[in-house]
N, C-alpha and C positions, 0 to 999 in steps of 0.2 A: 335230697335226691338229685336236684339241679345240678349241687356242685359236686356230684358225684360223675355227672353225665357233659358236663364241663373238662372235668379231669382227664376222662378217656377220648374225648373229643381233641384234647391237646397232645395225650399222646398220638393220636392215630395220625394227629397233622405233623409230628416229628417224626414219625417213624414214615411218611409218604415221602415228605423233604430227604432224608436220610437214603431215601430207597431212591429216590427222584436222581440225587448230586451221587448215587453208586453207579446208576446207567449211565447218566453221562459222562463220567470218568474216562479220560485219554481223548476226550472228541474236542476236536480243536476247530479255530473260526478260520479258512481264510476267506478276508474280505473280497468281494468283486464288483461291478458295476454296480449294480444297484441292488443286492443283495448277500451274504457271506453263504459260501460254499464247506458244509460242517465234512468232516471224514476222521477216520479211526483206524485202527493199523488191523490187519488181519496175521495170524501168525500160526504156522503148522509144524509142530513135531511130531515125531515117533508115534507117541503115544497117543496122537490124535487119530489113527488108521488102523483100524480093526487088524490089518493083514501083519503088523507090528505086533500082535499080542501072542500070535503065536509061532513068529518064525523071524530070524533073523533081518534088520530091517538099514538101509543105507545111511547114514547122516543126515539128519534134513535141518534147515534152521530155515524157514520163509519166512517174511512178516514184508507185508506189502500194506498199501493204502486204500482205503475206500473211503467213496463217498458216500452219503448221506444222499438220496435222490427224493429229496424233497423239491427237485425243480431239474428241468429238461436236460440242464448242462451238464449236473451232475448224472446222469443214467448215461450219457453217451461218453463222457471221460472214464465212468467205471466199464463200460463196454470196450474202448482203446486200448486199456490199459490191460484186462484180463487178458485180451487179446494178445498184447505182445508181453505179457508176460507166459504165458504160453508157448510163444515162439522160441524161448529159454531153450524149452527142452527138448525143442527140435533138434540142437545139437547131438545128440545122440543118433542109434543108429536108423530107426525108425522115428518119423514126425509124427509127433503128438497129434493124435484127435478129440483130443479132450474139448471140453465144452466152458470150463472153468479153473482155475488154478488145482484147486483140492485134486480133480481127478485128472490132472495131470499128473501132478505129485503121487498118484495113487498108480498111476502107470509106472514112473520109475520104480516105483517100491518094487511092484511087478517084475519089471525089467530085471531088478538086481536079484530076485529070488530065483527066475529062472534060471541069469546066470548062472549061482551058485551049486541051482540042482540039475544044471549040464555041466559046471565046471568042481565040484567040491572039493578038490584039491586047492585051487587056488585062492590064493592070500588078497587078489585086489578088492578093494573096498570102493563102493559109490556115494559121493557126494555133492549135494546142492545144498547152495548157502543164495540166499535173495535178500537184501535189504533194498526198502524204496524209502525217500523222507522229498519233502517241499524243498528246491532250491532254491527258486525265488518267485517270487508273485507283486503283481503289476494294476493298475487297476483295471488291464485287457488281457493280461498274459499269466499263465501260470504255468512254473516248470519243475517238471516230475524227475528226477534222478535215481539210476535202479540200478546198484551193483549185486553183481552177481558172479559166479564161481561152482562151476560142473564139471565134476570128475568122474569117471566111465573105465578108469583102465588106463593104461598105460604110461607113456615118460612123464606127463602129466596133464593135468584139467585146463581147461579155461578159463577165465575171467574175463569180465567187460563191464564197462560202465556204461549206462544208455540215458540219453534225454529224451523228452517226452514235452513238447511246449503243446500247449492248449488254450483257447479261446476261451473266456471266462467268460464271456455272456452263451457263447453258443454250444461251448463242451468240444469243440470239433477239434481233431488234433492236427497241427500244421505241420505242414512240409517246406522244405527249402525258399521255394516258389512264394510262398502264401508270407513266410517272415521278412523276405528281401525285395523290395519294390526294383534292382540291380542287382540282379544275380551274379551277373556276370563283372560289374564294377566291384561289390565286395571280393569276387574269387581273387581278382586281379592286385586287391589291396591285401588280401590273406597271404598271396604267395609272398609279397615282399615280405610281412612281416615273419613267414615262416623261415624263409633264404636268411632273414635278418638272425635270427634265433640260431639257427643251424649255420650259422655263418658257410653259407653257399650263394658266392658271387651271383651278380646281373648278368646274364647270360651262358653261366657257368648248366651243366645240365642238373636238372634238378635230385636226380638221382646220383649224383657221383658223393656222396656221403652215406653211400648206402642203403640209400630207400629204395623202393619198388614201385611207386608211380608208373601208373598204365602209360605205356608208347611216351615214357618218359615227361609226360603230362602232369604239372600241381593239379591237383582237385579237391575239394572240400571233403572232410568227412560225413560219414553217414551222422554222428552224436553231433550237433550243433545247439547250444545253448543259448538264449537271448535273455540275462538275467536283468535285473535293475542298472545295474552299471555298467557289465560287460556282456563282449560275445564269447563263447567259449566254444572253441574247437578239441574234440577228442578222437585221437586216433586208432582206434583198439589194435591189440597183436595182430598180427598177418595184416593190416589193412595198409600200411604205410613203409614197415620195415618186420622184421624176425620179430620171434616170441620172444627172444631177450631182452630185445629195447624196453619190451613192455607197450604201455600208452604214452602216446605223445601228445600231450596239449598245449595249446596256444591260447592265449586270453587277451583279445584285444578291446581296450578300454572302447565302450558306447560314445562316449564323445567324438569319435575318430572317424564312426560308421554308420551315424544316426541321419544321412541323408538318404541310405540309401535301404534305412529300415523301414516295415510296414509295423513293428510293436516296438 
């Protein structure tokens, strides 16, 4: 009777293990100060949305990041992050009031169906595509990367890549100010290095290759990355030159700018 009650005691403890390493599956470690920050990918299709089973539904592919908020930093990073992942679908014609990703997504669905039943003639089709993944992590910094791509109609959609740097003890997301101890001395060392790339002379105007710089002024982009080794500038469409050019980036080596870093 013992080693009867042995037996199923060894299964139950394989089949816990088994169920145990199934939940944790795709949850990854990144380390930080004094603790590792877990998170796992969140992901929305079609078929995830009631309003899809019975009516025609847009493209969707999301899959973004969460954390694990088993500690403070991690609930304020997955609150930044929902947030401006949110701000996505602002691009459209009405700003999102969604409270969370899902029913944002649940609003475009929305959107594209009313279209359809004030327009059913028309052939346009709506799509959003979102991927986020870790670009680099520090043992103070960690940086979120979020392409993305929404289309509504017309000559065509947009796209953009976004960084997201955050404090790994405190979850808080930094701005300009908070990663640059010399704001003004980096902007100053980016313009050369940009005039350098675009080969546009010292004192030549900064716009005469085409860009559109305010009152003819370099300025930093909105996407600024501060990764392990470099700093990365990205320019999105319309923010620097036409939708043709595309994004423009510039990657200047950490060794070059680390006086006047605060991560």
């Amino acid at each position: 009777m013992s080693q009867k009650i042995f037996s199923l005691l060894v299964i139950f403890l394989i089949f816990t293990s088994c169920r145990d390493e199934k939940s944790d599956a795709g949850v990854k470690q990144v380390k930080g100060d004094t603790e590792a920050l877990s998170f796992y990918e969140e992901s929305f299709l079609p078929k995830d949305f009631e309003a899809c089973k019975t009516e025609k539904c847009p493209k969707i592919r999301v899959n973004y990041l969460k954390f694990r908020e088993d500690r403070e930093a991690a609930k304020e990073m997955n609150g930044y992050n929902e947030k401006r992942l949110i701000k996505i679908f602002n691009n459209t014609e009405v700003a999102s009031e969604a409270e969370n990703v899902k029913a944002a997504v649940n609003e475009f669905i929305q959107d594209f169906q009313n279209f359809k039943k004030d327009f059913p003639e028309s052939q346009a089709e709506y799509e959003v595509e979102i991927s986020q993944s870790v670009l680099s992590q520090t043992k103070k910094l960690l940086v979120l990367e979020t392409n993305f791509y929404l289309f509504t109609g017309g000559a065509h959609g947009y796209g953009a890549t976004r960084y997201a740097n955050y404090d790994i003890t405190s979850g808080e997301l930094l701005y300009k100010n908070d990663l640059f101890s010399d704001l003004n001395a980096f902007t100053d060392f980016a313009e050369k290095e940009f005039r350098k790339k675009y080969e546009i002379l010292e004192g030549e105007n900064i716009n005469s290759k085409g860009f559109f710089f305010e009152k003819d002024k370099f300025a930093l982009p909105e996407n600024i990355a501060v990764t392990k080794n470099r700093v990365i500038l990205v320019y999105n469409r319309y923010e620097a030159a036409s939708y043709a050019e595309g994004e423009l980036k510039l990657s200047i080596p950490k060794n070059k700018v680390n006086e006047w870093l605060n991560y």
